[in-house]
HTML snippet that shows the backbone in 3Dmol.js (N, CA, C, O; Angstrom):
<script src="https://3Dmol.org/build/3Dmol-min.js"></script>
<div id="view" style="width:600px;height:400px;position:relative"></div>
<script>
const pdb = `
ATOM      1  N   UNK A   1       0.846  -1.199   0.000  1.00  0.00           N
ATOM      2  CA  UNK A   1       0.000   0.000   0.000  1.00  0.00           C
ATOM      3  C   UNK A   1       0.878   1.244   0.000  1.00  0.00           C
ATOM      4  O   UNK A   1       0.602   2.214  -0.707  1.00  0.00           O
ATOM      5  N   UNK A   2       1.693   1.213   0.617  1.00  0.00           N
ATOM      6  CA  UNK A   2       2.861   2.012   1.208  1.00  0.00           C
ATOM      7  C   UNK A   2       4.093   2.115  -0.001  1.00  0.00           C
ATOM      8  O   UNK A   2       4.978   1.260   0.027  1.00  0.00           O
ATOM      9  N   UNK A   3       4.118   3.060  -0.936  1.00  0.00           N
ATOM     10  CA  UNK A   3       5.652   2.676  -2.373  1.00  0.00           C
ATOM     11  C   UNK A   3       6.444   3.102  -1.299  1.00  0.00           C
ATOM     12  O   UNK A   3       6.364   3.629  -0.190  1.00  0.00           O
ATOM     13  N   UNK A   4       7.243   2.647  -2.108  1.00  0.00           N
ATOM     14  CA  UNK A   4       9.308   2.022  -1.417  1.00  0.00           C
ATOM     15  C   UNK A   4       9.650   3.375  -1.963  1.00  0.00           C
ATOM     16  O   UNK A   4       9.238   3.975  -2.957  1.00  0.00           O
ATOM     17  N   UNK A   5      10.838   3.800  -0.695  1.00  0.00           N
ATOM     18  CA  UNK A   5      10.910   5.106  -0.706  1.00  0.00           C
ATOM     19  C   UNK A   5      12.436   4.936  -1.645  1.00  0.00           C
ATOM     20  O   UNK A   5      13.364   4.258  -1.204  1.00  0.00           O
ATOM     21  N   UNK A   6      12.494   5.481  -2.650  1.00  0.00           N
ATOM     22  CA  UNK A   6      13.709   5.131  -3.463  1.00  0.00           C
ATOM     23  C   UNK A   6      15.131   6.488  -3.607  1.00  0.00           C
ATOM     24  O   UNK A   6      16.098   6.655  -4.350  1.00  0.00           O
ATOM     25  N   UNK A   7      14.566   7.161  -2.513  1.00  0.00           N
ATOM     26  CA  UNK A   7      15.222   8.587  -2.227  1.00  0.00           C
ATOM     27  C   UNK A   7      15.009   9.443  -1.087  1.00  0.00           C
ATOM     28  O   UNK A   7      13.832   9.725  -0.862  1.00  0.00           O
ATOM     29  N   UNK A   8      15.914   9.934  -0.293  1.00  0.00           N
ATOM     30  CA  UNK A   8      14.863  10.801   0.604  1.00  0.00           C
ATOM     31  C   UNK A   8      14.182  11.900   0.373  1.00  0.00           C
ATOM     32  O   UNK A   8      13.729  12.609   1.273  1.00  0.00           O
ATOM     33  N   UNK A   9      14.044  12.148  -0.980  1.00  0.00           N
ATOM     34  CA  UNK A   9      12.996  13.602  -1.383  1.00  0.00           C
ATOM     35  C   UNK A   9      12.034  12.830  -1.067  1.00  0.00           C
ATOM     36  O   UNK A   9      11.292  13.626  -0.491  1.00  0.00           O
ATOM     37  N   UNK A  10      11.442  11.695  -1.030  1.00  0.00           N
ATOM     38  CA  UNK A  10      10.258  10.753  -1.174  1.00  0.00           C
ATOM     39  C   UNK A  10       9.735  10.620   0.057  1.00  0.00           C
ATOM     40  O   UNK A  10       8.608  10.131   0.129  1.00  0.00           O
ATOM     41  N   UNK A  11      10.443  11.028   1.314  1.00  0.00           N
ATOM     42  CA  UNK A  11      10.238  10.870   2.646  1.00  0.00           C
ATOM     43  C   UNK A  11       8.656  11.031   2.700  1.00  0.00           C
ATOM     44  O   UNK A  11       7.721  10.236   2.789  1.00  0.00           O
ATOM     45  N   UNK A  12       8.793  12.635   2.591  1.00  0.00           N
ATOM     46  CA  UNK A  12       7.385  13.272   3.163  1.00  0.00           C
ATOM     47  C   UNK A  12       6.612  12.742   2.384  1.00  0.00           C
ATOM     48  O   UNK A  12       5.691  12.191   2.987  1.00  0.00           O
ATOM     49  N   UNK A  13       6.562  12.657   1.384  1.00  0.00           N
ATOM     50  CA  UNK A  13       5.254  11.954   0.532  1.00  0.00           C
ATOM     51  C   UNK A  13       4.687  10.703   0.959  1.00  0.00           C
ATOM     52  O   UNK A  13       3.481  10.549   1.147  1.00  0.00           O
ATOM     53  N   UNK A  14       5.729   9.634   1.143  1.00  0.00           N
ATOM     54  CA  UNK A  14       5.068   8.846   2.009  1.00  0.00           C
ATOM     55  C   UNK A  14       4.655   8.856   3.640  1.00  0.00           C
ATOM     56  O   UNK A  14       4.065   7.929   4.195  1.00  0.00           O
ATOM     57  N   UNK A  15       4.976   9.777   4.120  1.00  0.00           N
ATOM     58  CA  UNK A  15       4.331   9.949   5.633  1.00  0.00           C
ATOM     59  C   UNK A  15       3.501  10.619   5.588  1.00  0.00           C
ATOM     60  O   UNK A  15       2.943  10.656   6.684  1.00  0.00           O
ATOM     61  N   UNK A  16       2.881  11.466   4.610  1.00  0.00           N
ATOM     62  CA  UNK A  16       1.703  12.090   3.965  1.00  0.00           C
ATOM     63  C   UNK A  16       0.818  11.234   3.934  1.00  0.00           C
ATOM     64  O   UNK A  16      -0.007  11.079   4.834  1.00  0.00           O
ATOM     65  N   UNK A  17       0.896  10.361   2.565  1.00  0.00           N
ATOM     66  CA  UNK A  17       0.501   8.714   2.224  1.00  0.00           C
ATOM     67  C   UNK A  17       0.017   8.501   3.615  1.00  0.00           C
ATOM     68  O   UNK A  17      -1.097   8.976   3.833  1.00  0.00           O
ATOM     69  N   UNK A  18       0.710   7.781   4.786  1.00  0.00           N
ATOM     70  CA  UNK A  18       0.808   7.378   5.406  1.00  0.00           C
ATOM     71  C   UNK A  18      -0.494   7.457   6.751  1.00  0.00           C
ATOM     72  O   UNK A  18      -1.215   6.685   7.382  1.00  0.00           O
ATOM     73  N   UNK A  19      -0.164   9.086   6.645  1.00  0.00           N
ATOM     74  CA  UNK A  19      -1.028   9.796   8.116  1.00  0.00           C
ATOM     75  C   UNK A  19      -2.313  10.107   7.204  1.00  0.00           C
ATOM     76  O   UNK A  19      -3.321  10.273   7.890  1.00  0.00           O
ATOM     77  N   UNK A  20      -2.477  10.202   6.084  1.00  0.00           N
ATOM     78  CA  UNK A  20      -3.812  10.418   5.658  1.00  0.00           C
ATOM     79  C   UNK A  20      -4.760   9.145   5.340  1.00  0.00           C
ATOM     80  O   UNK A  20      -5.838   9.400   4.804  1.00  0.00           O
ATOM     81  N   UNK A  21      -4.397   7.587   5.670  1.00  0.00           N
ATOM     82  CA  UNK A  21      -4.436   6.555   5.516  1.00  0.00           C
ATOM     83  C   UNK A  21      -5.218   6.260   6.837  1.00  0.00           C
ATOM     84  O   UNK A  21      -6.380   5.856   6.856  1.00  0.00           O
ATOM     85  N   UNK A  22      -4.220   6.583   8.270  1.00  0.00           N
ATOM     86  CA  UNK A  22      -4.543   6.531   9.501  1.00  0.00           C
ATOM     87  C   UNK A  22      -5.741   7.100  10.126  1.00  0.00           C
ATOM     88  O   UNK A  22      -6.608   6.536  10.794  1.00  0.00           O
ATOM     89  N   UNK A  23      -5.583   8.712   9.673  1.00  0.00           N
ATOM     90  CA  UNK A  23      -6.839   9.126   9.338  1.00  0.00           C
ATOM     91  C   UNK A  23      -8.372   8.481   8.607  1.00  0.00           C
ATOM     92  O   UNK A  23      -9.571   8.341   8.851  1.00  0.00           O
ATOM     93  N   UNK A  24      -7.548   8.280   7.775  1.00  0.00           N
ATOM     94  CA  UNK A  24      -9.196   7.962   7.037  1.00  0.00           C
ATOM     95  C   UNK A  24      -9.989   6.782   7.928  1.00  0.00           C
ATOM     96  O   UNK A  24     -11.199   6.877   8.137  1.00  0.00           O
ATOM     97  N   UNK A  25      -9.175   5.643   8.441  1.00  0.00           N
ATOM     98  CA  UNK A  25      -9.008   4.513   9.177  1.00  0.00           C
ATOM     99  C   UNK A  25     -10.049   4.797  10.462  1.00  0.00           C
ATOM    100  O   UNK A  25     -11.048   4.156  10.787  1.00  0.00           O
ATOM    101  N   UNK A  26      -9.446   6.007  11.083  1.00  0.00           N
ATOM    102  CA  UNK A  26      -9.814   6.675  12.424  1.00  0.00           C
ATOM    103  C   UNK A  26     -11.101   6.849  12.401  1.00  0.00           C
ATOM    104  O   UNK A  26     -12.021   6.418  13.097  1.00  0.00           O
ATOM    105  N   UNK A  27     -11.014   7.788  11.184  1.00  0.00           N
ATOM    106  CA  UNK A  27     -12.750   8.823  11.062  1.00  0.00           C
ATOM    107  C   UNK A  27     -13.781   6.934  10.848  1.00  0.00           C
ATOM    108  O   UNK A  27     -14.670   6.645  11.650  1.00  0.00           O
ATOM    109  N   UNK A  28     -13.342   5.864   9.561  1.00  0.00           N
ATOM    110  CA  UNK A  28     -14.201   4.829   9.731  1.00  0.00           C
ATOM    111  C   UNK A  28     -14.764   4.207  11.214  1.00  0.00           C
ATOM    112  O   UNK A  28     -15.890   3.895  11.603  1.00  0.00           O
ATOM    113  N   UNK A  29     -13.302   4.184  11.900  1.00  0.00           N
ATOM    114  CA  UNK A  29     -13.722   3.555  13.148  1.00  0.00           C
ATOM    115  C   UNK A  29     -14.592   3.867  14.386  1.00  0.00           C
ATOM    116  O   UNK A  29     -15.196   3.171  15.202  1.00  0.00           O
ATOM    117  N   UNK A  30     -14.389   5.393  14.171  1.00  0.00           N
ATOM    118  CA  UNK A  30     -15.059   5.777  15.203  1.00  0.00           C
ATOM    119  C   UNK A  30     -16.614   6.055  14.769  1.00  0.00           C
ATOM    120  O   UNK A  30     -17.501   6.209  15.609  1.00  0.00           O
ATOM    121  N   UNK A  31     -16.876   6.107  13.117  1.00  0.00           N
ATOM    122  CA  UNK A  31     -18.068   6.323  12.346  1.00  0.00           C
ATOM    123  C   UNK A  31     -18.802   4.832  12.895  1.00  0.00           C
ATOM    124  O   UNK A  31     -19.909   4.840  13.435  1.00  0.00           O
ATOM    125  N   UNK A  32     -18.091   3.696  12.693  1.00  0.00           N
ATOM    126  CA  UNK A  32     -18.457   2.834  13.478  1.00  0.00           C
ATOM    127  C   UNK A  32     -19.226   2.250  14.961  1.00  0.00           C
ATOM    128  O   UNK A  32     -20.279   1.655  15.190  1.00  0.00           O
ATOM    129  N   UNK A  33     -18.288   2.677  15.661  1.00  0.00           N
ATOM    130  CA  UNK A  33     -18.744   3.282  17.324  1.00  0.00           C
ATOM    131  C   UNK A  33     -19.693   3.945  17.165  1.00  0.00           C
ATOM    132  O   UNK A  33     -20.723   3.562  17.721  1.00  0.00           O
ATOM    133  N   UNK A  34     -19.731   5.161  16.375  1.00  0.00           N
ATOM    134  CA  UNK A  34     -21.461   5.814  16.828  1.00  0.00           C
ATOM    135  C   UNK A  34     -22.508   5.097  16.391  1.00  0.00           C
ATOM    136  O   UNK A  34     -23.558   4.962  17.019  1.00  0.00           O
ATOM    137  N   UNK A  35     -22.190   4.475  14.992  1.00  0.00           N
ATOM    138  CA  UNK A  35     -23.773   2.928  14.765  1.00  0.00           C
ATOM    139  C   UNK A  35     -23.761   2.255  16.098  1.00  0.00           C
ATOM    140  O   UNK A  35     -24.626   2.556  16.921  1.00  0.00           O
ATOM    141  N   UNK A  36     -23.098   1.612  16.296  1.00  0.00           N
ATOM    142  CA  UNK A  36     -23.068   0.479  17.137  1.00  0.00           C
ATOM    143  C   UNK A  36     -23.290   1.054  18.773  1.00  0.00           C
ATOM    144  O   UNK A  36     -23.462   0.170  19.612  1.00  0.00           O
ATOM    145  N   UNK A  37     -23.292   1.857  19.040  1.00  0.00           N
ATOM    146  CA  UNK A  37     -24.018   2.956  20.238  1.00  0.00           C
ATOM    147  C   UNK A  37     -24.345   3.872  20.198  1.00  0.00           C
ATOM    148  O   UNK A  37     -24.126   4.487  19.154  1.00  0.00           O
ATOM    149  N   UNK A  38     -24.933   4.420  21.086  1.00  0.00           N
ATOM    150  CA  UNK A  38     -25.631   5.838  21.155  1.00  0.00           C
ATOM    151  C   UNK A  38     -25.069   6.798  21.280  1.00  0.00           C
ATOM    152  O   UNK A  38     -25.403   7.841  20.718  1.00  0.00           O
ATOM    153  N   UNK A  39     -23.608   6.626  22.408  1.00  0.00           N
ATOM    154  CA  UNK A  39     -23.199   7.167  22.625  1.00  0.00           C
ATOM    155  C   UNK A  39     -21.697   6.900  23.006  1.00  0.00           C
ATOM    156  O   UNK A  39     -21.615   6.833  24.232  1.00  0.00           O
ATOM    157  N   UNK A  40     -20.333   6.702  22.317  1.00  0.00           N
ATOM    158  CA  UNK A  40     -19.516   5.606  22.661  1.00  0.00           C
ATOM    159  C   UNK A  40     -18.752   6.875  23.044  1.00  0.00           C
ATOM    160  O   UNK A  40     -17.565   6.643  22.812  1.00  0.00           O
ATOM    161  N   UNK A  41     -18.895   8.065  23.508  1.00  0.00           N
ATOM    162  CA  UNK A  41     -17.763   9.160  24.693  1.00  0.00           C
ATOM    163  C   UNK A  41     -18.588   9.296  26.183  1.00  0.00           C
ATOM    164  O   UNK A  41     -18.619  10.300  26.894  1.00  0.00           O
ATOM    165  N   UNK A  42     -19.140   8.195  26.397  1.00  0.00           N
ATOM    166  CA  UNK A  42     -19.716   8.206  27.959  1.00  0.00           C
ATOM    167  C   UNK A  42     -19.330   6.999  28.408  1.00  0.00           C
ATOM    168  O   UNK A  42     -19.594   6.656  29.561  1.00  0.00           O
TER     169      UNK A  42
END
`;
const viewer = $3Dmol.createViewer("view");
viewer.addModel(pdb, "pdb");
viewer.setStyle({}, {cartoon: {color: "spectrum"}});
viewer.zoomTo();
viewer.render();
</script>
């Protein structure tokens, strides 16, 4: 999922890649938690 970093100009692009991945991940999971309860911050 992740391309092979073949330089370090390439760094940030993949930790970009990376944290916007985690993110997206996050926002599903917790989109999750609110179906599955009413209220899952109590």
């Amino acid at each position: 999922m992740i391309p092979e970093i073949p330089n370090g100009g390439d760094l940030l692009t993949t930790v970009a890649v990376s944290l916007v991945i985690l993110v997206a991940f996050a926002i599903i999971w917790i989109g999750v938690r609110r179906i599955r309860s009413d209220d899952p911050f109590r």
